[in-house]
C-alpha positions as MATLAB code, in Angstrom:
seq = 'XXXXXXXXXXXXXXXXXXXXXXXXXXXXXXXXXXXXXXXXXXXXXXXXXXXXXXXXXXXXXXXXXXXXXXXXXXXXXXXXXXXXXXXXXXXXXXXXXXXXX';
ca = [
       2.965  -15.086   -3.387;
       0.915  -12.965   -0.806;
      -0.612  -10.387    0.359;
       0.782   -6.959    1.187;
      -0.848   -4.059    2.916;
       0.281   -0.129    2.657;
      -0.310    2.228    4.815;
       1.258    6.197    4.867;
       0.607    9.271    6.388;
       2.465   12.540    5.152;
       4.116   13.649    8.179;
       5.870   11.909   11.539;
       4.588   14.474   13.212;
       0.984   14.278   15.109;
      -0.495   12.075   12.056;
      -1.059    8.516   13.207;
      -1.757    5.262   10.695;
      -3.749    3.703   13.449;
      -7.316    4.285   11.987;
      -5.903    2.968    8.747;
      -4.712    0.151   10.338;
      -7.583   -0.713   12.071;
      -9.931   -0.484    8.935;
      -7.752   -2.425    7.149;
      -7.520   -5.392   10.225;
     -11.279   -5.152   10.166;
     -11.349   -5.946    6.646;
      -8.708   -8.629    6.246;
     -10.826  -10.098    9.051;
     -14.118  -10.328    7.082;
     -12.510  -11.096    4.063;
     -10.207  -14.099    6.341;
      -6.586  -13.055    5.130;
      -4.397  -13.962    8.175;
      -0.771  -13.354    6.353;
      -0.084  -10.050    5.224;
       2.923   -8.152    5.275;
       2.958   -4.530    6.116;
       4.709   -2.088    5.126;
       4.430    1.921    6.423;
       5.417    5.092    5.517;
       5.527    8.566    7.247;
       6.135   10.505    4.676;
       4.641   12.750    2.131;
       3.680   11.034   -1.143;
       5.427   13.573   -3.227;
       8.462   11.561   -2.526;
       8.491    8.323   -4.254;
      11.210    7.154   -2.877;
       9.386    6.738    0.476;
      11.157    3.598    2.153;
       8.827    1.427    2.897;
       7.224    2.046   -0.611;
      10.312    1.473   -1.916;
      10.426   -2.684   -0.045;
       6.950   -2.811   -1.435;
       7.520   -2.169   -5.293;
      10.794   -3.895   -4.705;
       8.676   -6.987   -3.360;
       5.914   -6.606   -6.236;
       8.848   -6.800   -8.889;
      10.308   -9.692   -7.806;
       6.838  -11.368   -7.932;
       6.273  -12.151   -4.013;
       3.253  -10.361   -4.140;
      -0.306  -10.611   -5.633;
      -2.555   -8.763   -3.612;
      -2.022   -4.730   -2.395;
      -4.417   -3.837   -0.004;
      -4.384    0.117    0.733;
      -6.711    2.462    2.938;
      -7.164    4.682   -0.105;
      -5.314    4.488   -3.660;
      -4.424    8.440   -2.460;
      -1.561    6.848   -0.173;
       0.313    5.686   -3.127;
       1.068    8.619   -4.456;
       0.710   12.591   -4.807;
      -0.578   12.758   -8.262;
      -2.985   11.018  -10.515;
      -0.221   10.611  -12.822;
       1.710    8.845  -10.516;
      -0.586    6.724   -9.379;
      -1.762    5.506  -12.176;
       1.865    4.445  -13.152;
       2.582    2.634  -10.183;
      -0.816    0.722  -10.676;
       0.053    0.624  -14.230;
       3.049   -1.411  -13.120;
       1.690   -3.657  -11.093;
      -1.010   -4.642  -12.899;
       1.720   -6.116  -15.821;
       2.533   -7.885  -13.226;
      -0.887   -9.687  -12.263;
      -1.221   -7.792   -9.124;
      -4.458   -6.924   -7.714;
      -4.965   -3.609   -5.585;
      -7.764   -3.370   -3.489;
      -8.865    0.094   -2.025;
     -11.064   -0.534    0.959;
     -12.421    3.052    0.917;
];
């Protein structure tokens, strides 16, 4: 099992994950994780069917991951209800989520 980072923004256009990215590198670094998969998104989280989401959960349920590290729990999804589902989820499955802001 292993460690998986998420990162969105809600548009393509103009919005960039970069300073995401590089807060989450920064951390991973202190906290000496060195294999991570990433997964992305450019889309807005009112869609939950975002694609790279989509790998993620489908990655979480089949029990290859046990960490989720995320920028902010808000890139998971739109509403509190929703987010609190998905964590829900995951957390029946023994996975940890770690918001580094």
């Amino acid at each position: 099992m292993g460690i998986a980072v998420y990162i969105r923004v809600s548009s393509p256009k103009g919005q960039k994950t970069d300073s995401q990215r590089a807060e989450i590198e920064a951390w991973l670094k202190r906290n000496k994780h060195k294999a991570v998969q990433w997964f992305e998104d450019r889309d807005s989280a009112t869609n939950m069917q975002r694609h790279s989401f989509q790998k993620l959960q489908a990655a979480v349920f089949a029990g290859e991951i046990e960490t989720v590290v995320v920028w902010k729990l808000d890139r998971l999804a739109r509403t509190l209800k929703e987010g609190v589902n998905v964590l829900a989820d995951w957390c029946q499955r023994g996975v940890r989520v770690i918001a580094i802001t």
